[in-house]
N, C-alpha and C positions, 0 to 999 in steps of 0.2 A: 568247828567248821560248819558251813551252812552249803545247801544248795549251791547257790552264786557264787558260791569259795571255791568249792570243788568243781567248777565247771572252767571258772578264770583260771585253776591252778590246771588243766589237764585241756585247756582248748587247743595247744599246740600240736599235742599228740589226738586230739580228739578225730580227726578221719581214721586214722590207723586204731581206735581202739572202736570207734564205730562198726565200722566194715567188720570188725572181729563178735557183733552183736546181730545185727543184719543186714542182708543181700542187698544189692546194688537194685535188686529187681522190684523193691518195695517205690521206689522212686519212681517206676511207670507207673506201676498199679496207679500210684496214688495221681497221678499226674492225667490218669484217661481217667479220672472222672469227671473233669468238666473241662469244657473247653475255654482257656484264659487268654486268646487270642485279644489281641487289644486291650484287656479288660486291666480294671487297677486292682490289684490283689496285696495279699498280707501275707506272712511267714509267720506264724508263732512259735516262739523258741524255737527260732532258726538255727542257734549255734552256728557251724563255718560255714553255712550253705547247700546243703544236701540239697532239700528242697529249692530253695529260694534262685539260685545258680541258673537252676532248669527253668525254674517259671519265666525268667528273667528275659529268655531265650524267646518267648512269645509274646505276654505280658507289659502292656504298656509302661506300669509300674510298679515295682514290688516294693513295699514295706517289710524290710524284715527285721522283726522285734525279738529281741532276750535282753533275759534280765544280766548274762554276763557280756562284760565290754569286753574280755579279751578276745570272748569266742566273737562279737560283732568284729575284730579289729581284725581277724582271720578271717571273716566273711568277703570285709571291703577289701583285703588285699586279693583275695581271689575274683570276686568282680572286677578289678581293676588290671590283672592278670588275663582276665577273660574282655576285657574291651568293652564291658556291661556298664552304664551310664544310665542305668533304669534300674536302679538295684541301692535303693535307702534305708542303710542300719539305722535301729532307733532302739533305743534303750529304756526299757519299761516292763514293769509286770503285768505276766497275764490275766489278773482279777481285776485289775485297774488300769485296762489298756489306755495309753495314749494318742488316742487317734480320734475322731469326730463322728457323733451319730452316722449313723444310713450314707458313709463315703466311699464304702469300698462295692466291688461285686462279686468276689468270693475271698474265704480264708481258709487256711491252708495250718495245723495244726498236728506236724509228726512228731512220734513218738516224745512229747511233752506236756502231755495233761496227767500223766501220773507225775509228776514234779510240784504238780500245785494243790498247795494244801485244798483251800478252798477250789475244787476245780466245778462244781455248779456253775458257781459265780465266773469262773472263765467261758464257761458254755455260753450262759445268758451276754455277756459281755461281745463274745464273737455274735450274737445276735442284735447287740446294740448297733457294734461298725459298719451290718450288713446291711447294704439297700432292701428292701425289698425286692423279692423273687431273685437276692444273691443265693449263691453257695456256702453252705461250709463244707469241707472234708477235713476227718478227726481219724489219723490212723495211730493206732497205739495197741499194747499188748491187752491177751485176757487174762482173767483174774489165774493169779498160780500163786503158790505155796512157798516162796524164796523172798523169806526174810530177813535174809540176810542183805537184800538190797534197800531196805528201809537204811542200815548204818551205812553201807560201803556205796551206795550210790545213790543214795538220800530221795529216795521214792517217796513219795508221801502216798500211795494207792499203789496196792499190788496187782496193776491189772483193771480190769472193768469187765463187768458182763456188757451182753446185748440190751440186755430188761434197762440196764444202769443208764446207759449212754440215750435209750430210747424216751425215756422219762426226762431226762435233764433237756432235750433235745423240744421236745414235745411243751415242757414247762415254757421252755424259751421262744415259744411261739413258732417252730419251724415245722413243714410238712413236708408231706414226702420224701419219711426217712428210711432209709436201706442200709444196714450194714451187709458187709460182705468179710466173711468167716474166708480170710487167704490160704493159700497153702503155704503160707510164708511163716519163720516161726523167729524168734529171738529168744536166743542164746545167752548164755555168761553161768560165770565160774568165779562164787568169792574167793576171799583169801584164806581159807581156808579149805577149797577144794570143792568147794558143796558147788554143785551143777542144777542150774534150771533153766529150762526149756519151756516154752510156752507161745503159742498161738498171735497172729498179730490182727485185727479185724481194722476195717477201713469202714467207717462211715460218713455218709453223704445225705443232705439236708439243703431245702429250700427254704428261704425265710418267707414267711406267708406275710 
């Protein structure tokens, strides 16, 4: 099983095993860092909508991209649940986004850049889609010791420092970058019992 296996096989239960990783509360944080009033925005590895739902709400139009169709197919029934007509699942990887140069005005990338093997290459790429003087916000865990989620939940990156994310960021031609160290943390318990805890940083970036 791969990544996109285990995501299509567990997107039905995926809100319920989410919420059991983290708070409801990362979803503001990450949502007051720019303002998406009007604006056409992106979801990256959206799965059922966590983020993308919310954008949706203000947001002229969201793009919300993963690479699993089941988890898109629970996105669109909850958009369509929610009355949202500005809310387009798209089916694509994040190192080879499918979307067009300098089209969006910000992207939105939660807790799914430890997922991709190559995730430089996804940084650089969220800087392909973005206009000029877009947005990105990248919120995801810091680096920790639970290895065990490399087999049980197919991590390809345990984590990221600040040094990591600033560098990739910087490469990829964006200024004015800030992370912010949350007091929000993410959770989980393999099968085996082993327990890890770990920090979650949000960062924010203008494409120069």
């Amino acid at each position: 099983m791969n990544s996109t296996q285990y995501f299509n096989n567990i997107a039905q239960k995926w809100n319920v095993i989410r919420s059991e990783y983290f708070e409801e509360r990362l979803k503001y944080k990450v949502l007051s860092k720019v303002n998406v009033k009007d604006k056409i925005v992106a979801d990256l590895g959206c799965g059922t909508g966590f983020i993308s739902i919310a954008l949706a709400n203000d947001a002229s139009l969201v793009f919300s991209i993963d690479n699993s169709v089941n988890m898109l197919k629970e996105l669109k029934n909850s958009a369509v649940k929610s009355d949202l007509k500005n809310v387009y699942p798209l089916k694509s990887s994040l190192d080879n986004i499918a979307l067009f140069d300098e089209s969006l005005d910000a992207v939105f990338i939660n807790m799914a850049l430890h997922h991709i093997r190559d995730a430089e290459k996804a940084v650089n790429e969220m800087g392909r889609i973005l206009k000029k003087g877009g947005s990105v916000i990248i919120s995801d865990v810091m680096e920790h010791n639970g290895e065990w989620a490399r087999e049980e939940m197919f991590d390809e990156w345990l984590g990221f420092s600040n040094a990591q994310i600033t560098k990739w960021l910087k490469k990829s031609n964006f200024e004015n970058i800030n992370i912010d160290n949350t007091d929000l943390v993410c959770k989980g318990y393999s099968s085996k019992g082993e327990y890890t805890q770990t920090g979650i940083f949000i960062a924010s970036a203008i494409k120069s």
